[in-house]
DRENDO-958071 format. One line per field, with one value per atom (N, C-alpha, C, O): residue number from 0; residue in one letter; atom name; x, y, z. Coordinates in steps of 0.05 Angstrom, whole numbers. Layout:
N
i	NUM ... .
aa	a ... .
at	CA ... .
px	X ... .
py	Y ... .
pz	Z ... .
//
This chain:
253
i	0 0 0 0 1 1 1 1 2 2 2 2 3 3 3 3 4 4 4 4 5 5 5 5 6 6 6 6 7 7 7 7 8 8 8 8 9 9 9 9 10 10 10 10 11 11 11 11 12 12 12 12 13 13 13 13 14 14 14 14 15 15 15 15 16 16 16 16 17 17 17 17 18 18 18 18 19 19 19 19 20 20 20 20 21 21 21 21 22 22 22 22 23 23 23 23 24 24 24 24 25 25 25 25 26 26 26 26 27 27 27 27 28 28 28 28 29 29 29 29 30 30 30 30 31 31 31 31 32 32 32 32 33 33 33 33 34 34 34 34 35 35 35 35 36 36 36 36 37 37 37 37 38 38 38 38 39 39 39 39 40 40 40 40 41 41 41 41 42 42 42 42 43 43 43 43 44 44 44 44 45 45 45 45 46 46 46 46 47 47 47 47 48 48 48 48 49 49 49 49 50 50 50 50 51 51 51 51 52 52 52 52 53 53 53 53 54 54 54 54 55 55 55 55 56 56 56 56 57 57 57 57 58 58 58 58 59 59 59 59 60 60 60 60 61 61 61 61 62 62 62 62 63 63 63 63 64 64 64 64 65 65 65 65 66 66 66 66 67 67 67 67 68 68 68 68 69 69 69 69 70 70 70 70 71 71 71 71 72 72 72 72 73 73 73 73 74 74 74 74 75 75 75 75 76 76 76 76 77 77 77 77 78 78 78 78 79 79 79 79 80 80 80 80 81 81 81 81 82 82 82 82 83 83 83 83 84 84 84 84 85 85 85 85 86 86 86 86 87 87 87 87 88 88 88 88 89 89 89 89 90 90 90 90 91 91 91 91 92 92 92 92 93 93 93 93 94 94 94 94 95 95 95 95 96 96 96 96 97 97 97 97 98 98 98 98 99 99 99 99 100 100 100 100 101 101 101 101 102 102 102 102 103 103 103 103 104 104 104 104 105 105 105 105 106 106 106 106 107 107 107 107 108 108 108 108 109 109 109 109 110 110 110 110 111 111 111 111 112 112 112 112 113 113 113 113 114 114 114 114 115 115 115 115 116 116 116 116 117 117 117 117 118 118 118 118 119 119 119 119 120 120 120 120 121 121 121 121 122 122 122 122 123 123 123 123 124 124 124 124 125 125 125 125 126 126 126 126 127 127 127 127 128 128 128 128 129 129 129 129 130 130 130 130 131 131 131 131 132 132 132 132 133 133 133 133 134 134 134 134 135 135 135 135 136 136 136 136 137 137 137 137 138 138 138 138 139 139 139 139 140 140 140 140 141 141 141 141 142 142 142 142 143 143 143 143 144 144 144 144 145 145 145 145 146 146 146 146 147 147 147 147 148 148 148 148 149 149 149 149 150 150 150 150 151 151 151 151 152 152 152 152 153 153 153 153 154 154 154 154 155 155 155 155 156 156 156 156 157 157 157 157 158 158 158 158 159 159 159 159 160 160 160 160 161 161 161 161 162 162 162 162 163 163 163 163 164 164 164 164 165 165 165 165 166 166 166 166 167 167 167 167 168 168 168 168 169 169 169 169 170 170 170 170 171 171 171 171 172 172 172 172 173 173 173 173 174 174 174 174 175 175 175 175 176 176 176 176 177 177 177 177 178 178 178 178 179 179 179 179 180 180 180 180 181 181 181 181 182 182 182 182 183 183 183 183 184 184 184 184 185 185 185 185 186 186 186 186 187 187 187 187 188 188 188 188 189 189 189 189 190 190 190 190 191 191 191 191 192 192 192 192 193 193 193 193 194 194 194 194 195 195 195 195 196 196 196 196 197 197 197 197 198 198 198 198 199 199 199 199 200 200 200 200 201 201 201 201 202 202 202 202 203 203 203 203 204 204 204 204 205 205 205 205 206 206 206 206 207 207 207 207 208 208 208 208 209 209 209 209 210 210 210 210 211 211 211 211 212 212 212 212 213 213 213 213 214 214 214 214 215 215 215 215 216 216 216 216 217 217 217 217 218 218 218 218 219 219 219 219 220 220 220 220 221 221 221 221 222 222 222 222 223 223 223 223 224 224 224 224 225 225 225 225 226 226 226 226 227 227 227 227 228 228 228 228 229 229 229 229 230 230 230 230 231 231 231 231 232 232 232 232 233 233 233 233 234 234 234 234 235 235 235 235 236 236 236 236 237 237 237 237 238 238 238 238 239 239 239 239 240 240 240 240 241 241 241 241 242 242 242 242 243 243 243 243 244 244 244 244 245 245 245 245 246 246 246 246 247 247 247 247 248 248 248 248 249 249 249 249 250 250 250 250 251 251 251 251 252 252 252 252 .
aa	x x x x x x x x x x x x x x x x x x x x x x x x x x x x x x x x x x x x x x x x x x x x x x x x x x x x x x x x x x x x x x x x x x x x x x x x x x x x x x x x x x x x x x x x x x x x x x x x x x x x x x x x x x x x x x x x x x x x x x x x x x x x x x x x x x x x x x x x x x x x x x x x x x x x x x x x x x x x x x x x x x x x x x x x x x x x x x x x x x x x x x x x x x x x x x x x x x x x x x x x x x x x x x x x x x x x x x x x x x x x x x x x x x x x x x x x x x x x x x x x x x x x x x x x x x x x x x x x x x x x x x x x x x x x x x x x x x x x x x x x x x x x x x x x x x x x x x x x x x x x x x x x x x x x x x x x x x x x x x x x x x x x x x x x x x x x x x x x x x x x x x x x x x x x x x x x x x x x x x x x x x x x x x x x x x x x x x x x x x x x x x x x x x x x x x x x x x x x x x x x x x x x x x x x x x x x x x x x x x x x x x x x x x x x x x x x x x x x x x x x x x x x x x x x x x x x x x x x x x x x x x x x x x x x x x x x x x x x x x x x x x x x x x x x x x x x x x x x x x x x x x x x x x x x x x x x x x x x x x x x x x x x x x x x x x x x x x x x x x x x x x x x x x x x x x x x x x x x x x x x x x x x x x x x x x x x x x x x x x x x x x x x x x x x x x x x x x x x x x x x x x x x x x x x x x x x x x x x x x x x x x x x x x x x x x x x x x x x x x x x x x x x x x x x x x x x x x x x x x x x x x x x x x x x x x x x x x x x x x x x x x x x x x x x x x x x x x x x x x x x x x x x x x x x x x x x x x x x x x x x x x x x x x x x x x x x x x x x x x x x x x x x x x x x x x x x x x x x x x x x x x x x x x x x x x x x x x x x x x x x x x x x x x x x x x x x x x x x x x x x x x x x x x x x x x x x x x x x x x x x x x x x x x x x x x x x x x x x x x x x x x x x x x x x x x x x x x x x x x x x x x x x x x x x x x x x x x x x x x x x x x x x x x x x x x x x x x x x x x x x x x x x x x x x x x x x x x x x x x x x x x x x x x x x x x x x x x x x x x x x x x x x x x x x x x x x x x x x x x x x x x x x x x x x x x x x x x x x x x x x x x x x x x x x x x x x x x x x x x x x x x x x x x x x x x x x .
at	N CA C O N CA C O N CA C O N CA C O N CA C O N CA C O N CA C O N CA C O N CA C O N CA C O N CA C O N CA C O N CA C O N CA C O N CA C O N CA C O N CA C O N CA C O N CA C O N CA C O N CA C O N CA C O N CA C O N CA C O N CA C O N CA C O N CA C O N CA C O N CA C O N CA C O N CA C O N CA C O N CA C O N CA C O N CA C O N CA C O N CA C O N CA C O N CA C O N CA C O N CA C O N CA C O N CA C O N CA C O N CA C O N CA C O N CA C O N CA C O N CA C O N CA C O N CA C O N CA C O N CA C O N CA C O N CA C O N CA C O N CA C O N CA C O N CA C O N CA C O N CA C O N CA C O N CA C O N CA C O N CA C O N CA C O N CA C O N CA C O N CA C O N CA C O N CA C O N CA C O N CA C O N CA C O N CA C O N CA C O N CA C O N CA C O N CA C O N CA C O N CA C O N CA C O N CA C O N CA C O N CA C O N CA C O N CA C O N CA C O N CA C O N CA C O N CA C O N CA C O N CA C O N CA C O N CA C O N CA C O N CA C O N CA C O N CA C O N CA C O N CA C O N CA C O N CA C O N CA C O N CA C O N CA C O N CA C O N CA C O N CA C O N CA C O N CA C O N CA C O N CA C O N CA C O N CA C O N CA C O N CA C O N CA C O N CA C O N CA C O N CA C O N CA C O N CA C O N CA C O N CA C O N CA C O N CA C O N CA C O N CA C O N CA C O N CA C O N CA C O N CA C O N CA C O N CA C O N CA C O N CA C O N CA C O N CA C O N CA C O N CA C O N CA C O N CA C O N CA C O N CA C O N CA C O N CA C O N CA C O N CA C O N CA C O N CA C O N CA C O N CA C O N CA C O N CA C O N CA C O N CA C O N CA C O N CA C O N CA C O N CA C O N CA C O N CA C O N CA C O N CA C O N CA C O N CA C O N CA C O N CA C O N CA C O N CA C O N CA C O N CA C O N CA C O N CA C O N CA C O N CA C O N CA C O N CA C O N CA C O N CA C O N CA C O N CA C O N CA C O N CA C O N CA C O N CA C O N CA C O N CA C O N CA C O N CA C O N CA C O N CA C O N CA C O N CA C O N CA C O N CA C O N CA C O N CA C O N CA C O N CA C O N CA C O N CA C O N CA C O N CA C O N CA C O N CA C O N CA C O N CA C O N CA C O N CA C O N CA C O N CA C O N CA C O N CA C O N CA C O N CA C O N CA C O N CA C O N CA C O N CA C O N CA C O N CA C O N CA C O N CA C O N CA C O N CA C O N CA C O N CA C O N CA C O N CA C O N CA C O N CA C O N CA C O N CA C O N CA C O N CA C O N CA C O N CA C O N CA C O N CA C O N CA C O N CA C O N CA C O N CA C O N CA C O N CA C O N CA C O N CA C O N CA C O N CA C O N CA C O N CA C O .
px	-884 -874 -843 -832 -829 -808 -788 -792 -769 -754 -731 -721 -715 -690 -668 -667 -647 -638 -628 -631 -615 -601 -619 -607 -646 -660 -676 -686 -677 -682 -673 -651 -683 -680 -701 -721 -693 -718 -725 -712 -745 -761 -748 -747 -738 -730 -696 -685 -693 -673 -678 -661 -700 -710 -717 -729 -706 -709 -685 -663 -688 -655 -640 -648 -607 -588 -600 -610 -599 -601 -576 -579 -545 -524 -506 -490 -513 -501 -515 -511 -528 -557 -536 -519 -541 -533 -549 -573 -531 -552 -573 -592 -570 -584 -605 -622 -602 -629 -647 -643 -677 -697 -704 -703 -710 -717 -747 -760 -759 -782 -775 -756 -796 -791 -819 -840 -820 -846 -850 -831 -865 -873 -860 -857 -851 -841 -854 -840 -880 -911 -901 -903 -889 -898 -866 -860 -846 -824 -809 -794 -831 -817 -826 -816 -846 -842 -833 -821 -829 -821 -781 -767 -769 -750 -745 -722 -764 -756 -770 -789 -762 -781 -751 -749 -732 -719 -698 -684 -708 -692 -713 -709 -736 -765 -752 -745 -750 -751 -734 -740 -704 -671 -687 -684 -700 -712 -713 -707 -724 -732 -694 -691 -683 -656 -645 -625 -660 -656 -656 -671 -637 -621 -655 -670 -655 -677 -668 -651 -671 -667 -691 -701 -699 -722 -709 -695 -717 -716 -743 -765 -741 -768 -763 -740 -786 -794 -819 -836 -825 -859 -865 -847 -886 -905 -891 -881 -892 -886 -859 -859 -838 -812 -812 -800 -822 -829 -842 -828 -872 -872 -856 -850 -843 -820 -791 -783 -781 -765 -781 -767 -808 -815 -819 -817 -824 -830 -813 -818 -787 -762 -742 -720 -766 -755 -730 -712 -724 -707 -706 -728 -692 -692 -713 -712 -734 -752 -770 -780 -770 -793 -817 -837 -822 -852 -841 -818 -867 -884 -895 -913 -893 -916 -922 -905 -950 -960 -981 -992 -996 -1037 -1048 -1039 -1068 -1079 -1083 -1084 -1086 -1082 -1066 -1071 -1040 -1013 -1008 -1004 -1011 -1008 -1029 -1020 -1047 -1071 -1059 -1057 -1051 -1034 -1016 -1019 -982 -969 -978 -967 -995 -1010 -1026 -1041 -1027 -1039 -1022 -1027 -999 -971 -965 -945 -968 -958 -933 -919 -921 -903 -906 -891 -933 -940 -961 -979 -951 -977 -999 -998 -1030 -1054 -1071 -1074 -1077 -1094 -1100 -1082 -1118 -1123 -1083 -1063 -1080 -1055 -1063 -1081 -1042 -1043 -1044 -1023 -1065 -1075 -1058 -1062 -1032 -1023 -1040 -1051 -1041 -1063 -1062 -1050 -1078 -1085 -1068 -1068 -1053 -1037 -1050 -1058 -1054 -1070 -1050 -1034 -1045 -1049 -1045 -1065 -1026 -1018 -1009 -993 -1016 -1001 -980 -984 -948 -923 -920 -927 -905 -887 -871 -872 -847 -818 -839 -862 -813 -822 -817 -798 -846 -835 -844 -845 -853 -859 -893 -905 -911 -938 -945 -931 -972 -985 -1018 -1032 -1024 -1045 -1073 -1071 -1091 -1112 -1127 -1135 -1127 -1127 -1151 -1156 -1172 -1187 -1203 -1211 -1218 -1238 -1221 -1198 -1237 -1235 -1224 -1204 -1240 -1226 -1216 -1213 -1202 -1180 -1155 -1135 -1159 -1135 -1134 -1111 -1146 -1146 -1139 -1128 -1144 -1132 -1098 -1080 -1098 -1068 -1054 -1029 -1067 -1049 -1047 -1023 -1058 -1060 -1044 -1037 -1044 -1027 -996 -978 -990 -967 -949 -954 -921 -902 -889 -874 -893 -875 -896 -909 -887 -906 -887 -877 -880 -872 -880 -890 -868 -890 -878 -878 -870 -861 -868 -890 -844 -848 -881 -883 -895 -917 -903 -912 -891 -871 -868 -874 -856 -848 -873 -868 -894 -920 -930 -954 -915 -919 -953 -964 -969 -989 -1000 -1023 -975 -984 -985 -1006 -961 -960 -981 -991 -992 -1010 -1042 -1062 -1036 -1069 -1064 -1081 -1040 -1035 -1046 -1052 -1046 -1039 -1076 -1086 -1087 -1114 -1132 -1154 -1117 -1126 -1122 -1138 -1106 -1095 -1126 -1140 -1128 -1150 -1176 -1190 -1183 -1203 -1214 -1238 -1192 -1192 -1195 -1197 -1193 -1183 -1165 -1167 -1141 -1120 -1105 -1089 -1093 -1081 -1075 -1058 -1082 -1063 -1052 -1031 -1050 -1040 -1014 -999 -1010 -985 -968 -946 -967 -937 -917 -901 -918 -898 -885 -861 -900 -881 -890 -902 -879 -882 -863 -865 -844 -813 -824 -831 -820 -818 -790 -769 -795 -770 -776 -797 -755 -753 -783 -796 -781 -800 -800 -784 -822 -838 -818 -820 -797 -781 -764 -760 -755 -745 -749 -733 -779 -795 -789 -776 -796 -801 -778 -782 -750 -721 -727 -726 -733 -738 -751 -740 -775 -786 -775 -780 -758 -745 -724 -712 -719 -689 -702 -692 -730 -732 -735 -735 -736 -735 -758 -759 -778 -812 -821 -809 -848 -867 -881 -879 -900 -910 -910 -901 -916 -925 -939 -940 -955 -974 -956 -945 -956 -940 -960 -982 -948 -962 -950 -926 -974 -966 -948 -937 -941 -921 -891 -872 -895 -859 -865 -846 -884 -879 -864 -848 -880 -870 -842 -828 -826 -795 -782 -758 -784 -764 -765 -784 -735 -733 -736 -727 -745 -750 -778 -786 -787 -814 -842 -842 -865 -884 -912 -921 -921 -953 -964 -961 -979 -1003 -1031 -1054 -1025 -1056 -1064 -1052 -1083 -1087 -1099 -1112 -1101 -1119 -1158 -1170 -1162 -1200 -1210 -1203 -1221 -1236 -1254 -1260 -1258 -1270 -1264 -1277 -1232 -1207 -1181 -1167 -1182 -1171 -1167 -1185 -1137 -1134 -1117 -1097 -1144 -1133 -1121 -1134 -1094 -1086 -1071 -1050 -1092 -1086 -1062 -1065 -1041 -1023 -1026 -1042 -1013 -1016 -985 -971 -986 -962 -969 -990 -962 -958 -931 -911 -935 -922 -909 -921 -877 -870 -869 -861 -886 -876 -857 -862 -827 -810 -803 -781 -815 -807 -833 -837 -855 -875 -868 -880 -851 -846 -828 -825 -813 -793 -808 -831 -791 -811 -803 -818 -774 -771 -787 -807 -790 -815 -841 -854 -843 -870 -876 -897 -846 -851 -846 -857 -835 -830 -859 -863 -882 -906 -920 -935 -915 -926 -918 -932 -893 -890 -895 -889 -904 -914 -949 -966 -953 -981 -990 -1011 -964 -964 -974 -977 -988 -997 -968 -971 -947 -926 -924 -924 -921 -928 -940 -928 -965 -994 -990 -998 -979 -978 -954 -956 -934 -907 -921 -916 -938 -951 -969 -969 -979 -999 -985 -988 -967 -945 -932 -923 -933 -920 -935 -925 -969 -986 -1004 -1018 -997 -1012 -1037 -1036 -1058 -1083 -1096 -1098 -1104 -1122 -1143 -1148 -1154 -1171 -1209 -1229 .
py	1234 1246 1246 1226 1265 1261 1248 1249 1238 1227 1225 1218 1232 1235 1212 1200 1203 1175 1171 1148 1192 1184 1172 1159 1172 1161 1135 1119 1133 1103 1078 1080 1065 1043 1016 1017 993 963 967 973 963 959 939 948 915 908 915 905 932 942 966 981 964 977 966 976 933 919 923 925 926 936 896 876 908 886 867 879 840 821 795 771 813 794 784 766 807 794 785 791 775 756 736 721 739 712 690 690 661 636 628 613 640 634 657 655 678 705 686 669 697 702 717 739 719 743 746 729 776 782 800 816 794 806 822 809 850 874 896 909 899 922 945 941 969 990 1004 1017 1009 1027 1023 1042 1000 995 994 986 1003 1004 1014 1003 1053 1051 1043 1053 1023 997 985 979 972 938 947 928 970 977 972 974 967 963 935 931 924 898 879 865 881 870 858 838 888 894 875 860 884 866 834 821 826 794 788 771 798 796 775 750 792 783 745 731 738 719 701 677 708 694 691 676 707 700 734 753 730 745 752 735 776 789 801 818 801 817 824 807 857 856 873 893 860 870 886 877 899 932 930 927 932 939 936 923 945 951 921 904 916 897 880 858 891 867 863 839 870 869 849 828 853 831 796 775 799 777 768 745 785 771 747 725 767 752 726 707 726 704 681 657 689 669 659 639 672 665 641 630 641 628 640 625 668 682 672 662 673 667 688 713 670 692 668 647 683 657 674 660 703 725 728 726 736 762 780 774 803 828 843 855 843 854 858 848 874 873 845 827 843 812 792 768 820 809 795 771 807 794 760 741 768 747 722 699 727 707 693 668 715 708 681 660 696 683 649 627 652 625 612 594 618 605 580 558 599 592 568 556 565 547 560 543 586 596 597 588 612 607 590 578 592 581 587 608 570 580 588 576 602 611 646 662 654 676 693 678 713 719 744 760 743 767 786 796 803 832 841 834 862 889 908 908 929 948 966 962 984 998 1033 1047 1042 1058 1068 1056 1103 1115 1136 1140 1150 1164 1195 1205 1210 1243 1252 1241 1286 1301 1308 1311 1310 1316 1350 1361 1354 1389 1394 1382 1416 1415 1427 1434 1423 1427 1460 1471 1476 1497 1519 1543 1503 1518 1516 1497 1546 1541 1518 1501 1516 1488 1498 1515 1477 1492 1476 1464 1481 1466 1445 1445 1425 1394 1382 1359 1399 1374 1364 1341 1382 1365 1347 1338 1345 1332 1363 1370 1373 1401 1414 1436 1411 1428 1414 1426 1385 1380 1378 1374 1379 1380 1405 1406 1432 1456 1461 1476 1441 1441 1425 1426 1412 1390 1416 1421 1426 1444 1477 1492 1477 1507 1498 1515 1470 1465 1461 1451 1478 1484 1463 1463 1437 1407 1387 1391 1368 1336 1320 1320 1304 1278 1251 1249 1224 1208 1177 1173 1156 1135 1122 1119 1117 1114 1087 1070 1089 1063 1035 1012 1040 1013 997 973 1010 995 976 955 980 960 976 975 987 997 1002 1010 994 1004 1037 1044 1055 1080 1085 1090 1083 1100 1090 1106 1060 1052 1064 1067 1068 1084 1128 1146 1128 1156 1169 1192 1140 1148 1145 1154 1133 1127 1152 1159 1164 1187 1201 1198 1215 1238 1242 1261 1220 1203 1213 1229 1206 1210 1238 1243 1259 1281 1302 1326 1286 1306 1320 1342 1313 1333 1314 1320 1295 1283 1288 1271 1309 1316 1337 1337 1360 1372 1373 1392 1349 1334 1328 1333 1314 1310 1333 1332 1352 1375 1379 1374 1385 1373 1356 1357 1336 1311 1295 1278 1296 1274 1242 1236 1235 1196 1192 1202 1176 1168 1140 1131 1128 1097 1082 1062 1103 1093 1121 1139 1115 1141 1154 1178 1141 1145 1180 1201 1165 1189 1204 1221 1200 1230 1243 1264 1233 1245 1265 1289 1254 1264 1299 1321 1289 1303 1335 1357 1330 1348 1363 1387 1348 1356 1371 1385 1370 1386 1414 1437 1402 1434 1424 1442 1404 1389 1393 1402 1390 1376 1391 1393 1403 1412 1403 1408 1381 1368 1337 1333 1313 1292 1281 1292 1248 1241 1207 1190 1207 1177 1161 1170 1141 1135 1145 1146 1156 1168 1158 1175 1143 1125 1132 1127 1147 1151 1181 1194 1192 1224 1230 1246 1209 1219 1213 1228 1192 1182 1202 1200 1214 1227 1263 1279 1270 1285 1315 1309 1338 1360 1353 1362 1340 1343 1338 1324 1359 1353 1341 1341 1334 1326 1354 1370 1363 1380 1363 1372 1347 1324 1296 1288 1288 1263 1265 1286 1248 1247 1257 1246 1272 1274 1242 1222 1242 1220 1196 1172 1226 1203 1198 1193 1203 1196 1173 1157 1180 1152 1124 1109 1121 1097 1080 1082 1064 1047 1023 1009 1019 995 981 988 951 933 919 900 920 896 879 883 854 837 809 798 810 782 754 750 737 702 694 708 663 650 628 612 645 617 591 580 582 546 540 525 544 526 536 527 552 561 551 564 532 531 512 514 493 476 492 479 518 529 538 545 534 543 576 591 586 616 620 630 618 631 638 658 612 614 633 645 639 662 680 700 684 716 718 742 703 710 723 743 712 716 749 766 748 782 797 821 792 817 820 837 797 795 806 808 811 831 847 859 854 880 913 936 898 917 925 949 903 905 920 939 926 927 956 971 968 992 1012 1036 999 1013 1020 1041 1002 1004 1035 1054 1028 1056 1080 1103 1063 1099 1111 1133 1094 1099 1109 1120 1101 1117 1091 1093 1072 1041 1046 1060 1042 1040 1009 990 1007 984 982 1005 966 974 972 978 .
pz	780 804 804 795 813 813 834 858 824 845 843 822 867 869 869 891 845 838 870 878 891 911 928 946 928 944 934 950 909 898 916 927 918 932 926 911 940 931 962 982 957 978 998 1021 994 1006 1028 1047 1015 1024 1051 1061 1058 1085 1105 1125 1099 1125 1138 1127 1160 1182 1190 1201 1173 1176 1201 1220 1201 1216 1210 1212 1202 1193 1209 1207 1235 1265 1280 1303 1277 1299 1313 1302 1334 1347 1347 1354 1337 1336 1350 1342 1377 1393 1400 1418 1384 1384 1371 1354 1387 1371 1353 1363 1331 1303 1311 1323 1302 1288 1265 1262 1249 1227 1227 1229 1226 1232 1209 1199 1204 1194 1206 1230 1198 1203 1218 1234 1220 1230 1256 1272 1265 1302 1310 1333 1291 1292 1331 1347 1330 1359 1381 1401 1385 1410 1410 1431 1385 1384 1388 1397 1383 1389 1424 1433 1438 1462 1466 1481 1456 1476 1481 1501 1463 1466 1493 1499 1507 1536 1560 1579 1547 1564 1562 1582 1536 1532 1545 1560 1547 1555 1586 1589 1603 1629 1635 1655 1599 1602 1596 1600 1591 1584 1559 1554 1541 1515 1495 1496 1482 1459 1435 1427 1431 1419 1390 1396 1360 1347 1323 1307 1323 1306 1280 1281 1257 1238 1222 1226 1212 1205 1178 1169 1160 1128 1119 1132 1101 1091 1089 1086 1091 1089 1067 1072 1045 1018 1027 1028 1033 1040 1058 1054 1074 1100 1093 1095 1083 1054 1046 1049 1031 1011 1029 1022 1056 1059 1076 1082 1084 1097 1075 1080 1058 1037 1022 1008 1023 1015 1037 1033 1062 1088 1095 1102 1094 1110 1146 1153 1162 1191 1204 1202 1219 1237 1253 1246 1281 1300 1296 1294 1295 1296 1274 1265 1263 1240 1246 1262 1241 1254 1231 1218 1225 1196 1198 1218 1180 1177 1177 1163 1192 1189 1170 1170 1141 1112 1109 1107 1107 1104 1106 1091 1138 1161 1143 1139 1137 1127 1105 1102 1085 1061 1058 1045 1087 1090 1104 1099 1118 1138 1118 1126 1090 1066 1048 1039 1051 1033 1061 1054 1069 1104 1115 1127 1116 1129 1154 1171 1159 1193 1202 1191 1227 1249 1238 1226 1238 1227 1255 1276 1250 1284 1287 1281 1295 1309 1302 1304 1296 1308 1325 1320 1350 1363 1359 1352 1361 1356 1378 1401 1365 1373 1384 1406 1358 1364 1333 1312 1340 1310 1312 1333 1283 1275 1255 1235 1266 1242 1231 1249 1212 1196 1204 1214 1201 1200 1185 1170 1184 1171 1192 1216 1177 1186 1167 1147 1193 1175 1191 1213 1185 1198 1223 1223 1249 1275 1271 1259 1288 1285 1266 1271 1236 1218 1216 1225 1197 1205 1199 1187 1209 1206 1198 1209 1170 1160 1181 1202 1170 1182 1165 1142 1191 1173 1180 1173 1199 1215 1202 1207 1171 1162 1134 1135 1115 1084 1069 1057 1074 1047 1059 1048 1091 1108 1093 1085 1092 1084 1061 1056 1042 1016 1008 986 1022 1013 1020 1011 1041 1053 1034 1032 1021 991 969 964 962 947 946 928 968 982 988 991 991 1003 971 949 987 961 955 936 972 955 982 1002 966 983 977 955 996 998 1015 1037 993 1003 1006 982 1016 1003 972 962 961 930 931 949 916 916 898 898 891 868 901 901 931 953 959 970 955 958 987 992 1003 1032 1030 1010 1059 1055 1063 1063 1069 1073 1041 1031 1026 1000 983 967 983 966 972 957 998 1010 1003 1002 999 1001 969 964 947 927 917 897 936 929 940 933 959 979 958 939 957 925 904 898 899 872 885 873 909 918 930 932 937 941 916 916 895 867 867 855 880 873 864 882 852 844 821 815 793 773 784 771 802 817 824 824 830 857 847 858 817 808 813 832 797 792 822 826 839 874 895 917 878 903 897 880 908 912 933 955 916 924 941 934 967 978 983 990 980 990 1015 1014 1032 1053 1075 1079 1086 1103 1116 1117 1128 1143 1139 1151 1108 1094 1084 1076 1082 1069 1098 1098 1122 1147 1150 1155 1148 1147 1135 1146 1099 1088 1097 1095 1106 1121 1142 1144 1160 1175 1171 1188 1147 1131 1124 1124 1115 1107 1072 1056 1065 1036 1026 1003 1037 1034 1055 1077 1048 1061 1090 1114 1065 1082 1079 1056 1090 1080 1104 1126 1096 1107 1120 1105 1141 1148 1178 1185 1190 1209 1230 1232 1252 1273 1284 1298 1285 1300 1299 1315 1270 1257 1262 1271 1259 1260 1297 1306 1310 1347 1343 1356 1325 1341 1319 1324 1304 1277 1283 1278 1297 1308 1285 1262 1288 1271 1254 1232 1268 1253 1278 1298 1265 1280 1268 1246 1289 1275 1272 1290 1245 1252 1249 1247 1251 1267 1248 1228 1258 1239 1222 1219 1205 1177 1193 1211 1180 1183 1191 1178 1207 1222 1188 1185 1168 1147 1122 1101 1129 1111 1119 1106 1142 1167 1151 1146 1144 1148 1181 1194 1179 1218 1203 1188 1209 1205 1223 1233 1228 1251 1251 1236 1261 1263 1279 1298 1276 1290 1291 1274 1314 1305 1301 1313 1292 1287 1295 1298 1296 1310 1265 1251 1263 1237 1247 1267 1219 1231 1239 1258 1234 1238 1263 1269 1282 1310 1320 1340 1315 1334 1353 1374 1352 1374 1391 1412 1392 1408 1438 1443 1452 1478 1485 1498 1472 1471 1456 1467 1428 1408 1425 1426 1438 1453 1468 1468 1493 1510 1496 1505 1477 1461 1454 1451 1449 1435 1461 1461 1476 1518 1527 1538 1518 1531 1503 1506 1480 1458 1471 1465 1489 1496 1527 1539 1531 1566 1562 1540 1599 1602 1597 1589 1607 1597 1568 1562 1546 1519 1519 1508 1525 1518 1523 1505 1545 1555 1544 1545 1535 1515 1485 1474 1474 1455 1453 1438 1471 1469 1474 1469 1489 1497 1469 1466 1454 1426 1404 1384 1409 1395 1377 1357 1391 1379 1387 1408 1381 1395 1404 1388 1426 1429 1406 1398 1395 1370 1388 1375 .
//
């Protein structure tokens, strides 16, 4: 597949700066998928008296700096993850708070046609008809590009797709992409297609192609005695939480 050197990037390099934190902020460190809620909670927590900062990157990116013991009181990841990390003893062992569940769309510039996606070979002819695809690079470990690349495989179009399909760092920027008018079409979590301006959904993945992926937060060890950590885990667990979430396209699962 090809890829453009200006958009190369490490995966880790899509976590958003956390080099001005104030000592006294709380960190989470999240998956990108649930990126535009958790962009507001910060103003929610403020209520309680305390300084909020979230940092966003794919799943393995996220891993990596928890395991590196980067600064963070939350985690927000697939329950996998979270299991992983609570193996290694980074976090709290326990149930972690179920968020909610983020599925899966086709994106295209706002504006421009939109093929038809609702079944398996609606969208499989729309992979096939469309004059470029873009996708997050899979080397990022992200779990959209690693499921996108199994989707491809399983649809049979995957010797197809090289000749146009540009790799970008992370969903974000394929999304851009599209929006420029770069890329056709690509496949990201609903979540990023609503906040990334010039681009629209033309709908979700076929009901029996759907990937649902659950996030969820934990509580790091070295913040379980904090009594902010504690309430920061209390309002991700509000009925307000609960209701910004869905406004954003989270699902209750």
């Amino acid at each position: 597949m090809k890829t453009p050197l200006i958009l190369l990037g490490l995966a880790a390099a899509s976590i958003a700066s956390a080099q001005n934190v104030s000592a006294d902020d709380l960190v989470i460190l999240s998956a990108a998928a649930v990126r535009p809620a958790l962009i507001q909670v910060p103003p929610l927590f403020a209520k309680t008296g305390h300084g909020l900062t979230v940092s966003f990157g794919n799943a393995t990116a996220i891993q990596n700096k928890v395991l590196a013991g980067d600064r963070a009181d939350i985690v927000i990841l697939p329950p996998p993850q979270l299991d992983g990390l609570i193996r290694h003893g980074a976090l709290v062992a326990g149930a972690p708070a179920e968020l909610g569940v983020v599925r899966l769309g086709i994106a295209a510039k706002a504006g421009a046609a939109k093929p038809p996606v609702a079944t398996p070979e609606d969208f499989r002819r729309a992979l096939l008809s469309a004059a470029s695809f873009g996708m997050p690079d899979p080397a990022d470990g992200s779990t959209s590009s690693l499921y996108i690349v199994k989707l491809l495989e399983r649809l049979g179009v995957a010797p197809h797709m090289p000749a146009k399909t540009t790799l970008f760092p992370d969903g974000t920027k394929a999304l851009e992409a599209v929006a420029k008018g770069e890329i056709a079409l690509t496949v990201a979590p609903i979540t990023s297609i609503y906040v990334v301006p010039g681009v629209e959904l033309v709908g979700p993945l076929p009901e029996a192609l759907q990937l649902k992926t659950v996030y969820a937060a934990a509580l790091v060890r070295t913040a379980a005695g904090s009594e902010a950590a504690k309430a920061l885990m209390a309002t991700l667990k509000s009925s307000e939480v609960a209701a910004l979430l869905k406004q954003k396209g989270i699902d209750p699962r």
